[in-house]
TORKOL-4160 file (C-alpha; in steps of 0.2 Angstrom, whole numbers, padded with zeros to 4 digits, m for minus):
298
<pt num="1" X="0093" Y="0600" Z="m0026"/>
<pt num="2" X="0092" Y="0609" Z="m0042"/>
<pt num="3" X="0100" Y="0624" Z="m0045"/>
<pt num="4" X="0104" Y="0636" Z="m0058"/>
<pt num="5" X="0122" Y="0637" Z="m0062"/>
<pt num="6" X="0135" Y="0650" Z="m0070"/>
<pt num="7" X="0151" Y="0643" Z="m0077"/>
<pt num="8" X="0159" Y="0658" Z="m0084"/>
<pt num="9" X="0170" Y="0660" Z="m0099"/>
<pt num="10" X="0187" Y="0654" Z="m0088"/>
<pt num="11" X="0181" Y="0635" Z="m0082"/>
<pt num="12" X="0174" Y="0630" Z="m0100"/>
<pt num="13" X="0193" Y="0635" Z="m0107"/>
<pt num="14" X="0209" Y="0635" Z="m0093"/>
<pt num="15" X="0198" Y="0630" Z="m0077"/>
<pt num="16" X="0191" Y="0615" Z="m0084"/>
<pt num="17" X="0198" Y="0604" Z="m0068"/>
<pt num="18" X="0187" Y="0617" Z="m0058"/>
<pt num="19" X="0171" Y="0615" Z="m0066"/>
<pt num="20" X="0172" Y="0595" Z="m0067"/>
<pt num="21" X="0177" Y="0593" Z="m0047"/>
<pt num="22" X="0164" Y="0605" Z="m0042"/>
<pt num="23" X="0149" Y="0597" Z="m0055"/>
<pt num="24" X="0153" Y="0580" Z="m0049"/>
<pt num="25" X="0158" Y="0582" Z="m0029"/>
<pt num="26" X="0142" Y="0592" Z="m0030"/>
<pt num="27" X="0132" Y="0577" Z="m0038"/>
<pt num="28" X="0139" Y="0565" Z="m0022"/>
<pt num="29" X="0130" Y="0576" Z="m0009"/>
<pt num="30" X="0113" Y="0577" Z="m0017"/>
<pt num="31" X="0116" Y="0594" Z="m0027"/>
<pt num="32" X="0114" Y="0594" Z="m0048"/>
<pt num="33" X="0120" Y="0611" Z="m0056"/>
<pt num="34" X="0110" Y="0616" Z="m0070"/>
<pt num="35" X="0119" Y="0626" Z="m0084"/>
<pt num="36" X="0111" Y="0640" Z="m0088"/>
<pt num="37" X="0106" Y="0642" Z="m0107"/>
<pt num="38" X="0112" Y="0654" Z="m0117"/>
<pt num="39" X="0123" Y="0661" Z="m0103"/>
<pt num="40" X="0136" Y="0674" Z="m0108"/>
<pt num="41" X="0152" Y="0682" Z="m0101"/>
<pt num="42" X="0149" Y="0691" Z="m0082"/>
<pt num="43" X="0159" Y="0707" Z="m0090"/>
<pt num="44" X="0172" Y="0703" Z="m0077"/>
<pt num="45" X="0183" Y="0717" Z="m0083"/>
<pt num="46" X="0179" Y="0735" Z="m0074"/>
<pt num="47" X="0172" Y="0748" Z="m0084"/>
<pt num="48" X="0184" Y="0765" Z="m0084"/>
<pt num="49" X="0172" Y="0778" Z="m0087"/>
<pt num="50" X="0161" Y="0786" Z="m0073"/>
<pt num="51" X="0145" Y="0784" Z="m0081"/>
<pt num="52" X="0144" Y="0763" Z="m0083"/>
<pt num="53" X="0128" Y="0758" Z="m0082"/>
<pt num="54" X="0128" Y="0749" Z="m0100"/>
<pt num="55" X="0142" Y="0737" Z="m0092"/>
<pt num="56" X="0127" Y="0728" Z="m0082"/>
<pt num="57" X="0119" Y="0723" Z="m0097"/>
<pt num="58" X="0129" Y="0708" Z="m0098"/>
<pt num="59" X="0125" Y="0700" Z="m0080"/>
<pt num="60" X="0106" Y="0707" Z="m0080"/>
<pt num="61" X="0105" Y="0695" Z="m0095"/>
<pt num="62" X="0111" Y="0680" Z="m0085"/>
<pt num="63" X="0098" Y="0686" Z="m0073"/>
<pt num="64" X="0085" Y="0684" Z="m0085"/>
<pt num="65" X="0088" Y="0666" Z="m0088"/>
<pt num="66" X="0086" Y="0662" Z="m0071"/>
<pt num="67" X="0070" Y="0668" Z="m0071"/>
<pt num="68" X="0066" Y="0659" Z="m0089"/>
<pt num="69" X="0072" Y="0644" Z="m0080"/>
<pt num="70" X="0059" Y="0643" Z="m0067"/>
<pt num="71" X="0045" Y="0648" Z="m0081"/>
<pt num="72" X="0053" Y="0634" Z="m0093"/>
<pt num="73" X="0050" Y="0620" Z="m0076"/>
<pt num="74" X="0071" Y="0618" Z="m0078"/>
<pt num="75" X="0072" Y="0622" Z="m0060"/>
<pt num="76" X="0058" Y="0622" Z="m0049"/>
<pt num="77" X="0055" Y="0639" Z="m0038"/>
<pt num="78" X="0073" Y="0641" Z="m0037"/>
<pt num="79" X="0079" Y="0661" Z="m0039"/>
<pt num="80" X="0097" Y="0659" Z="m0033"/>
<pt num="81" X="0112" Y="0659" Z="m0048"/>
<pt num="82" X="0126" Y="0646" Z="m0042"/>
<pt num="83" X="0143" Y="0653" Z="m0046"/>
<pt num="84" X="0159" Y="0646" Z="m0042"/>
<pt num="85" X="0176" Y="0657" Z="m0050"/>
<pt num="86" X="0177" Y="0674" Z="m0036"/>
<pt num="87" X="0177" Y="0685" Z="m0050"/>
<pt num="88" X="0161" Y="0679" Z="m0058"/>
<pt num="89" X="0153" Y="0677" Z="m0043"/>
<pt num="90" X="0161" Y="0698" Z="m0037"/>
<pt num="91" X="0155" Y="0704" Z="m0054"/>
<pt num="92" X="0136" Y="0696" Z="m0055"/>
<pt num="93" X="0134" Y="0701" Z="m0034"/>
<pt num="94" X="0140" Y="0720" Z="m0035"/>
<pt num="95" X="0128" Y="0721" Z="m0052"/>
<pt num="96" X="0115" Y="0712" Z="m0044"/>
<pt num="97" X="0116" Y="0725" Z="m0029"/>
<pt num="98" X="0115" Y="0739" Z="m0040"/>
<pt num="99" X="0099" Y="0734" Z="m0049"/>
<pt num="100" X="0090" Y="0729" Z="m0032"/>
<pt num="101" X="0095" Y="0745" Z="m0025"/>
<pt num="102" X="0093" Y="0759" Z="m0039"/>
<pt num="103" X="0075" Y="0756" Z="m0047"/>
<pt num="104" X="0079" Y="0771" Z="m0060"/>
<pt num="105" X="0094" Y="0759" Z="m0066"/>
<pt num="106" X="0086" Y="0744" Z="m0066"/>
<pt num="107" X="0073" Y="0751" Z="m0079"/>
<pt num="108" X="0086" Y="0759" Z="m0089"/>
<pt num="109" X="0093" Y="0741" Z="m0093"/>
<pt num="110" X="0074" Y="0734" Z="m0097"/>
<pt num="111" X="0070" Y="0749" Z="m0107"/>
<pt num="112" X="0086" Y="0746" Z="m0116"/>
<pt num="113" X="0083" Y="0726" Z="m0119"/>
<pt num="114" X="0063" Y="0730" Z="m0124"/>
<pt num="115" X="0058" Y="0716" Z="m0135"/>
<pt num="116" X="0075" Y="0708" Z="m0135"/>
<pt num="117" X="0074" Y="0700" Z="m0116"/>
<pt num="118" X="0062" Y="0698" Z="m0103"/>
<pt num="119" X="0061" Y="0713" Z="m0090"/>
<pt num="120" X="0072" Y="0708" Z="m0075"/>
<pt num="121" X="0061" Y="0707" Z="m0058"/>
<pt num="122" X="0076" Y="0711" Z="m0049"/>
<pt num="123" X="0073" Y="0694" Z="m0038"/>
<pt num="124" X="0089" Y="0684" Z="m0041"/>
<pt num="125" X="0101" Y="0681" Z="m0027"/>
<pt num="126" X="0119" Y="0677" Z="m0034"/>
<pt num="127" X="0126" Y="0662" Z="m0020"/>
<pt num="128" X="0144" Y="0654" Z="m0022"/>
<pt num="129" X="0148" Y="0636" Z="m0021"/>
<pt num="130" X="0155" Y="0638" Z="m0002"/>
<pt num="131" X="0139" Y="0647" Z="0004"/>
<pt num="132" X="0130" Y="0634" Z="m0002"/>
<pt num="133" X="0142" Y="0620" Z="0008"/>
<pt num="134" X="0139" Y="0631" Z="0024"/>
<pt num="135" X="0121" Y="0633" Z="0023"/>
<pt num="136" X="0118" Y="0615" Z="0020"/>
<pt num="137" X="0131" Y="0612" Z="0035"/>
<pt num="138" X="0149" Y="0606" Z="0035"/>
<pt num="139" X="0145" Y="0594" Z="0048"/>
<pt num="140" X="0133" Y="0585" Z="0035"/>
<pt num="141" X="0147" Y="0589" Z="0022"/>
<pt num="142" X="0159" Y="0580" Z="0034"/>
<pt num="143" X="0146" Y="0566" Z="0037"/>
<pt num="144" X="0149" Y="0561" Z="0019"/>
<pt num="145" X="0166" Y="0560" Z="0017"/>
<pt num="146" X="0174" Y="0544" Z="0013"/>
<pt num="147" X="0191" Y="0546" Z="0010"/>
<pt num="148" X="0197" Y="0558" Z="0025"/>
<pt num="149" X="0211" Y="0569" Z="0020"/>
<pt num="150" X="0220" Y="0568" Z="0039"/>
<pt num="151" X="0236" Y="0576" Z="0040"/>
<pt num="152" X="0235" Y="0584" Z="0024"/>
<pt num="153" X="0239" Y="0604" Z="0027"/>
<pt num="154" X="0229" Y="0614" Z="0018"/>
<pt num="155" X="0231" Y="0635" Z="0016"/>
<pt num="156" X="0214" Y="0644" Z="0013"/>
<pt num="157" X="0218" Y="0655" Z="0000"/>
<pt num="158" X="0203" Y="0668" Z="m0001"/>
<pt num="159" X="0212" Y="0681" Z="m0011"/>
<pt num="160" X="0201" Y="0696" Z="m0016"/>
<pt num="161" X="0185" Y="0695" Z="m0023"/>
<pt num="162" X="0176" Y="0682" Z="m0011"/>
<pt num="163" X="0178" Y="0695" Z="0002"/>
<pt num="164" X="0179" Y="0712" Z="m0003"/>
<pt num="165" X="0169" Y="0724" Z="m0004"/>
<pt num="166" X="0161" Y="0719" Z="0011"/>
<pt num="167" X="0141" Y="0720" Z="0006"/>
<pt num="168" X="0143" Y="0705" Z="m0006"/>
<pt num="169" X="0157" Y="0696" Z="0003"/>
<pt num="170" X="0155" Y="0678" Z="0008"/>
<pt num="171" X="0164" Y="0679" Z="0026"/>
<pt num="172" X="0170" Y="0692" Z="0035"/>
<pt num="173" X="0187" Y="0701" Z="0026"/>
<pt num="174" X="0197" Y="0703" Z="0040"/>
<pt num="175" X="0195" Y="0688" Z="0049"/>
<pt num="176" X="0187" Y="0675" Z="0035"/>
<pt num="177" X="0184" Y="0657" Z="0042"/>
<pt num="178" X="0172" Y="0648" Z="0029"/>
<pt num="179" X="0187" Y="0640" Z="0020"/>
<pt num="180" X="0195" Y="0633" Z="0035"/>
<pt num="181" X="0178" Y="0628" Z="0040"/>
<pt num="182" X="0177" Y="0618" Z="0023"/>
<pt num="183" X="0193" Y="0612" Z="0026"/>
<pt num="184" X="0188" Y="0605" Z="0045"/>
<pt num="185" X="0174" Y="0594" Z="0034"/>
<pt num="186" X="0186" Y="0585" Z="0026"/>
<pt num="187" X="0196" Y="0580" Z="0039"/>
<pt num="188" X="0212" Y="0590" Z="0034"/>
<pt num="189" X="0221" Y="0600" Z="0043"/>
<pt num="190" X="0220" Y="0621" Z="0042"/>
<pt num="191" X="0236" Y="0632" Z="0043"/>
<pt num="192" X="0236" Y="0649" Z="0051"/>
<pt num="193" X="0247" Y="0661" Z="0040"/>
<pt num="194" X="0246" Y="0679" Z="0035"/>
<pt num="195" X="0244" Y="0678" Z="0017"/>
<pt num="196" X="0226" Y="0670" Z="0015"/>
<pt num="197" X="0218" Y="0688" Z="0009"/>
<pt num="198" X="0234" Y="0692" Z="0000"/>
<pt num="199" X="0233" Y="0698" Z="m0017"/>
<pt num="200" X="0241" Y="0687" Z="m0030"/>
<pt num="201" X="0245" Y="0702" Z="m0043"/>
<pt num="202" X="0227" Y="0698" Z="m0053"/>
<pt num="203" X="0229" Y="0705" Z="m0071"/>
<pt num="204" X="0248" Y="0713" Z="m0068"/>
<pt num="205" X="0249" Y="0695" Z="m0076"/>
<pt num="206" X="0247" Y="0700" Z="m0092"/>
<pt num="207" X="0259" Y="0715" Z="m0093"/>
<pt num="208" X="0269" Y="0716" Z="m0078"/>
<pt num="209" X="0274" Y="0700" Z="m0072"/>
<pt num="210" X="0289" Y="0704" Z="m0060"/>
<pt num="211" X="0274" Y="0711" Z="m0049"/>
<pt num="212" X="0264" Y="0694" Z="m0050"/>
<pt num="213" X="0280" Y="0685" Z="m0047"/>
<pt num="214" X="0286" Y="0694" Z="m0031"/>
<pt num="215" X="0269" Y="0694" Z="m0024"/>
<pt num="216" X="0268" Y="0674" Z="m0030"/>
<pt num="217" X="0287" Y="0671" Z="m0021"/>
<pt num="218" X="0277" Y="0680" Z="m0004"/>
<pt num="219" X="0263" Y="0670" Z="m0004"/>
<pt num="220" X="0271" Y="0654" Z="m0006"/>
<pt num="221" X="0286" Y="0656" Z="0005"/>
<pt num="222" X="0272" Y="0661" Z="0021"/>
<pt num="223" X="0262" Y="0644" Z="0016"/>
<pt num="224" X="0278" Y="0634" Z="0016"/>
<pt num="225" X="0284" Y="0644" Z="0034"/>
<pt num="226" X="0268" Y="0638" Z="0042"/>
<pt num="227" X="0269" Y="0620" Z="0038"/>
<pt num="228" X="0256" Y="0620" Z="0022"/>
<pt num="229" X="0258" Y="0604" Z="0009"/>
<pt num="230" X="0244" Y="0612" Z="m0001"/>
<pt num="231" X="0234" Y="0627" Z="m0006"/>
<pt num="232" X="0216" Y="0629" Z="m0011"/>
<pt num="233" X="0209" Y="0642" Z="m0019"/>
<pt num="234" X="0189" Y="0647" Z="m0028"/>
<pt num="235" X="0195" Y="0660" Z="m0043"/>
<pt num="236" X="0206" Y="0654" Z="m0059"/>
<pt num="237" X="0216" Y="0670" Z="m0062"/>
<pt num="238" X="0221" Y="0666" Z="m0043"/>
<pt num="239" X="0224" Y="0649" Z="m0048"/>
<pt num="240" X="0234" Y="0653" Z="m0064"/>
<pt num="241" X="0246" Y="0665" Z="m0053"/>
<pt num="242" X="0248" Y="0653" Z="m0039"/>
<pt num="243" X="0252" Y="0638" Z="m0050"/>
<pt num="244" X="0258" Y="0644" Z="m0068"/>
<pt num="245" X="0269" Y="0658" Z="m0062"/>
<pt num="246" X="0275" Y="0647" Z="m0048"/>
<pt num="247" X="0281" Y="0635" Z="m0060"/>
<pt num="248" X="0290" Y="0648" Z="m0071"/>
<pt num="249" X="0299" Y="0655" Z="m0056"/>
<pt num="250" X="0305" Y="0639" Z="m0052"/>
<pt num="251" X="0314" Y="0638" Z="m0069"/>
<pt num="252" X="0324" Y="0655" Z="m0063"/>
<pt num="253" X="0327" Y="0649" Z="m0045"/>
<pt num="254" X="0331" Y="0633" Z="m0043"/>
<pt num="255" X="0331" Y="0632" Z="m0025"/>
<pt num="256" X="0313" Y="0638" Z="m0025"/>
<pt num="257" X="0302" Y="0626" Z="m0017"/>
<pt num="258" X="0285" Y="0625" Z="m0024"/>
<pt num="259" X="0268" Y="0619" Z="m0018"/>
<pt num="260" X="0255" Y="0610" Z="m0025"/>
<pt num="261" X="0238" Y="0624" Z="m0028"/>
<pt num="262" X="0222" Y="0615" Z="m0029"/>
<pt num="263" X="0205" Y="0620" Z="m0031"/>
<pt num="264" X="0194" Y="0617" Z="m0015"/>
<pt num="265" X="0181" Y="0607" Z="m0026"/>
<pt num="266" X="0196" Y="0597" Z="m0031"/>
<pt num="267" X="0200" Y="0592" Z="m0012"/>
<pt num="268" X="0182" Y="0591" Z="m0009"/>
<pt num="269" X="0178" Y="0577" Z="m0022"/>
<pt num="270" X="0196" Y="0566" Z="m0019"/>
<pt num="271" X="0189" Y="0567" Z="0001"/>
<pt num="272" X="0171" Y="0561" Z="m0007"/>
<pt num="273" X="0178" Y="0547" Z="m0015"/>
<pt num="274" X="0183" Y="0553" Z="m0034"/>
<pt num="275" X="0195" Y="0548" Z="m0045"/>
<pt num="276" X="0209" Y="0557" Z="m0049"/>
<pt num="277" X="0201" Y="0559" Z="m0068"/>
<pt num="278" X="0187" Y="0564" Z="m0060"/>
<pt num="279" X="0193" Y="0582" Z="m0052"/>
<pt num="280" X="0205" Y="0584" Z="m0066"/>
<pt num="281" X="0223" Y="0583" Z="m0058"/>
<pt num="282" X="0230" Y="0583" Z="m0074"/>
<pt num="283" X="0225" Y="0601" Z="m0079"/>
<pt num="284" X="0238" Y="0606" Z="m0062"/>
<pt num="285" X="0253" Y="0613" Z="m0069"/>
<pt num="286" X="0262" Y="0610" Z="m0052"/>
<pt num="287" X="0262" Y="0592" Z="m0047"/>
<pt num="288" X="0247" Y="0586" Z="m0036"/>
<pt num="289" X="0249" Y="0569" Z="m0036"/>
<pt num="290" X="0266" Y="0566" Z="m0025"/>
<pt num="291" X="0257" Y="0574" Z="m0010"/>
<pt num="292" X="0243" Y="0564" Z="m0011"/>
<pt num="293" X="0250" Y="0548" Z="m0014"/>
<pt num="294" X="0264" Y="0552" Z="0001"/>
<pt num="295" X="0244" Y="0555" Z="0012"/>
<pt num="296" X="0238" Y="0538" Z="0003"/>
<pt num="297" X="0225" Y="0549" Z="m0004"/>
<pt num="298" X="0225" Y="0543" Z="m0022"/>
C-alpha cells in the first residue's frame, strides 16, 4: 500500500526518532509512506481573530497535493493524507471539516489561490497512523510481530488532540481504547491509570513552565502508581513535555523517579524486529535502553 504522507515541520527537526520508526515499522507490514512534495507547515497554531478563514490556506494546499499526487501516478486512487504528530493530524482534520461542510468557504480559498494552485475537490480524508493500524487489524499487526514485548508496561498516553473535539477524534474521549488495543498487538502489557487524556501543559512550555512541570510531576507519578515502565505517546510537543521537562525536573528533585516516554511507532518497530538505530533511541532524552535491555528487548 501506498499512501500519501504529511511529516509536518516537528518530525523533520526535534521528532526525527518519530518519523524514522514509523517510515520503517510501516515498510515491515507492507505500508510505504509517500512524502508529499512541496508540503508546507499544517498552521498548527490557532488563529485569534473571529474571522479566520485565511488560516486554512495552509492545509487546503496540502490537500491539493494529494490530489496532484493521484494525477502525477505517485499514488494510485488513493485520496487519504497519512499523518502521524496529533496536532497535524487535529489541525489538517477540523480544516478539512470546515471545507467539506461550508461550500461558500471552500470557494473563498480557491478563488483566493486562482492561478496559483489547483481548486480543491474537497475529497481528501485526513487518517492518522493508528487509524490506519486498526483498519488493517491489530490482530494481523500482532500476526507480524517477532520480538514480543511481554511484560513490558506500557501507559497510553492519548493527550488532547487525538481525541478532542469529538467530530475528528480517532476513539472515543472519554473512554479511548485504540492505543491499548495497539499495545495488546505487541504483546505488552496495558496499564489502567487516570492520566491517559490528561493534558501535558502544550505551549505553557514556552512561557510558563512551572505549569508544564506540575502537570508533567501528575502525569508521571499516576503512570509510576499503576505499575507503567513506559509511556507512549503520537504528538511531539507531548513528547518534549513528557521527556525533556521530565529530565529537567529530575535536576530539582532528586528523588523524582523518571520514566522512559516512547513514541508508539518506536515500540511498534523494536516488537517488528528493528534495530535500536532504526527507531532512533538516541534522540530520547530520558533513558530507553535500561528497560528494554532488563525485558531482553534490545
Amino acid at each position: 500500500m501506498k499512501i500519501p504522507y504529511f511529516p509536518g515541520c516537528t518530525l523533520k527537526t526535534t521528532a526525527q526518532n518519530f518519523e524514522m520508526s514509523a517510515i520503517e515499522s510501516a515498510k515491515k507490514i507492507g505500508i510505504e509512506f509517500i512524502e508529499l512534495p512541496r508540503w508546507n507547515c499544517c498552521g498548527v497554531v490557532a488563529s485569534l481573530t473571529s474571522d479566520d478563514l485565511m488560516r486554512h490556506l495552509a492545509p487546503v494546499r496540502n490537500f491539493i497535493r494529494v490530489q496532484e499526487m493521484n494525477k502525477q501516478g505517485l499514488v494510485k486512487n488513493e485520496n487519504r493524507l497519512l499523518t502521524l504528530c496529533s496536532m497535524c493530524y487535529n489541525t489538517l482534520s477540523l480544516s478539512n471539516l470546515r471545507m467539506k461542510n461550508e461550500a461558500d468557504d471552500l470557494q473563498k480559498i480557491n478563488d483566493f489561490m486562482h492561478r496559483e494552485e489547483e481548486n480543491y475537490d474537497g475529497n481528501i480524508e485526513v487518517v492518522h497512523f493508528l487509524s490506519i493500524l486498526e483498519e488493517m487489524g491489530f490482530d494481523k499487526l500482532a500476526q507480524k510481530i517477532t520480538k514480543p514485548l511481554k511484560d513490558l508496561k506500557v501507559a497510553s498516553y492519548y493527550g488532547c488532540m487525538l481525541l478532542r473535539p469529538k467530530e475528528v477524534g480517532i476513539d472515543d474521549a472519554e473512554a479511548p481504547a485504540i492505543l491499548e488495543n495497539f499495545v495488546k498487538s505487541l504483546k505488552a502489557e496495558t496499564v489502567d491509570w487516570d492520566a491517559g487524556s490528561r493534558c501535558c501543559g502544550s505551549y505553557h512550555t514556552v512561557n510558563n513552565v512551572d505549569i508544564v512541570y506540575n502537570l508533567v510531576k501528575g502525569i508521571i507519578l499516576d503512570a509510576r502508581k499503576n505499575g507503567a515502565e513506559a509511556i507512549i505517546t503520537s504528538c511531539p510537543l507531548c513528547a518534549f513535555n513528557l521527556d525533556v521537562r521530565q529530565s529537567e525536573i529530575k535536576k530539582d528533585n532528586p528523588d523524582f523517579q523518571t520514566i522512559p516516554i516512547f513514541y508508539f511507532t518506536q515500540l511498534m518497530g523494536i516488537a517488528l524486529g528493528l534495530d535500536k538505530k532504526a527507531v532512533g533511541l538516541e534522540f530520547n532524552k530520558i533513558d530507553t535502553e535500561d528497560i528494554l535491555k532488563k525485558k531482553k528487548l534490545i
